[in-house]
C-alpha positions as CSV (number, residue, x, y, z in Angstrom):
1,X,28.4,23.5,3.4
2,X,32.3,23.2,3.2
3,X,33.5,19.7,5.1
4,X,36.6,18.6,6.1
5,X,38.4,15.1,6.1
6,X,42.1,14.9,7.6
7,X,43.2,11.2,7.3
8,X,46.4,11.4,9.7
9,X,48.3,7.9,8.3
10,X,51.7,6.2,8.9
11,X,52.6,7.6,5.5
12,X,51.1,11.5,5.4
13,X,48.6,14.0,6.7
14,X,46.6,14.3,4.4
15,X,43.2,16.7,4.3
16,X,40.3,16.6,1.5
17,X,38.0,19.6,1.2
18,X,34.9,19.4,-0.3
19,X,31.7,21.8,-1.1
20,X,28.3,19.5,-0.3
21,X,24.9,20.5,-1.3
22,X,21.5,18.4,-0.8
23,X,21.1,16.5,-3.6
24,X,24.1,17.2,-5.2
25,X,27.4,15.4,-5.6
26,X,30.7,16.6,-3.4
27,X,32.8,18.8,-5.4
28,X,36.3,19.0,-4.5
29,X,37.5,22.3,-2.8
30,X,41.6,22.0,-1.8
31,X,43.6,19.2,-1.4
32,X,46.9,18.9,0.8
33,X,49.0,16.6,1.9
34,X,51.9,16.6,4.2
35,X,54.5,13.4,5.0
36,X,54.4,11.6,8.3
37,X,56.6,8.7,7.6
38,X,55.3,6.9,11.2
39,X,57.4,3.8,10.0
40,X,60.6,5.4,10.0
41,X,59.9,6.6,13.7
42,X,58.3,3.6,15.5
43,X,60.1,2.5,18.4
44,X,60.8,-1.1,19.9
45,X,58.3,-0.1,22.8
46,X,56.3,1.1,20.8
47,X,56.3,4.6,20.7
48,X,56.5,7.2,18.0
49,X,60.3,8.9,17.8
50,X,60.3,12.8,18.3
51,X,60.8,13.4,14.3
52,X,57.7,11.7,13.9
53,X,55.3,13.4,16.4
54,X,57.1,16.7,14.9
55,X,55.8,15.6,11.0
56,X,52.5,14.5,12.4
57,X,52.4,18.2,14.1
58,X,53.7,19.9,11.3
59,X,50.6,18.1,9.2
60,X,47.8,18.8,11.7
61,X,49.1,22.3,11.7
62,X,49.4,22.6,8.2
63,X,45.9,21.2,7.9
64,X,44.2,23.4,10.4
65,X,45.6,26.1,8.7
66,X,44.0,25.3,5.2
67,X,40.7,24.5,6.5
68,X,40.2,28.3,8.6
69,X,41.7,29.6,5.5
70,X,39.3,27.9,3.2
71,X,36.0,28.7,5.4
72,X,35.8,24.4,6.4
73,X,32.3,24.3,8.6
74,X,33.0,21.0,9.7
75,X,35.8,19.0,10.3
76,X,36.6,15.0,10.4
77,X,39.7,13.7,12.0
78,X,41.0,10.1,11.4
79,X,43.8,8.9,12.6
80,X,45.8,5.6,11.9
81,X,46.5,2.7,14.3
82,X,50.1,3.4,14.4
83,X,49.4,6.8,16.6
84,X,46.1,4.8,18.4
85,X,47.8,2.3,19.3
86,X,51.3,4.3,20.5
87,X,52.7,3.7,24.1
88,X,51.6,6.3,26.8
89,X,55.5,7.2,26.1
90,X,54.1,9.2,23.1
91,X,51.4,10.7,24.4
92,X,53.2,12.1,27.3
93,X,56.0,13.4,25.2
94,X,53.1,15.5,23.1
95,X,51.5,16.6,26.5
């Protein structure tokens, strides 16, 4: 089985593939990583700036990408508090 871990953090996107077998250790598949830079965008109310949401985009997509590429049957988002705890500001703007 082929799993998937994207760790979306204030700092990059950044997604882990690995090949898992019962009994066996994970062996690494693709790697890839993509900047986010959260704490150049965060705003006094606490929302994310537009440049930010577009470099968290751009790594989701980027992401998403590699794992249909690369055959990924399962897939494990994380994201960090600084897009969990955003303002409904954000979250509208990416609506």
């Amino acid at each position: 089985m082929r799993l998937g871990v994207l760790d979306i953090g204030s700092n990059s996107a950044q997604l882990q593939i690995v090949d898992v077998t019962a009994g066996g250790p994970p062996l690494p598949a693709q790697a890839v990583k993509q900047p986010t830079l959260l704490g150049e965008e965060m705003m006094p109310d606490g929302s994310i700036g537009e440049a930010g949401i577009d470099r968290v985009c751009a790594g989701v997509c980027l992401a998403l990408g590699v794992a249909e590429q690369q055959s990924v049957d399962k897939l494990y988002t994380f994201v960090t508090s600084a897009i969990r705890d955003a303002t409904i500001a954000t979250w509208y703007w990416i609506g």
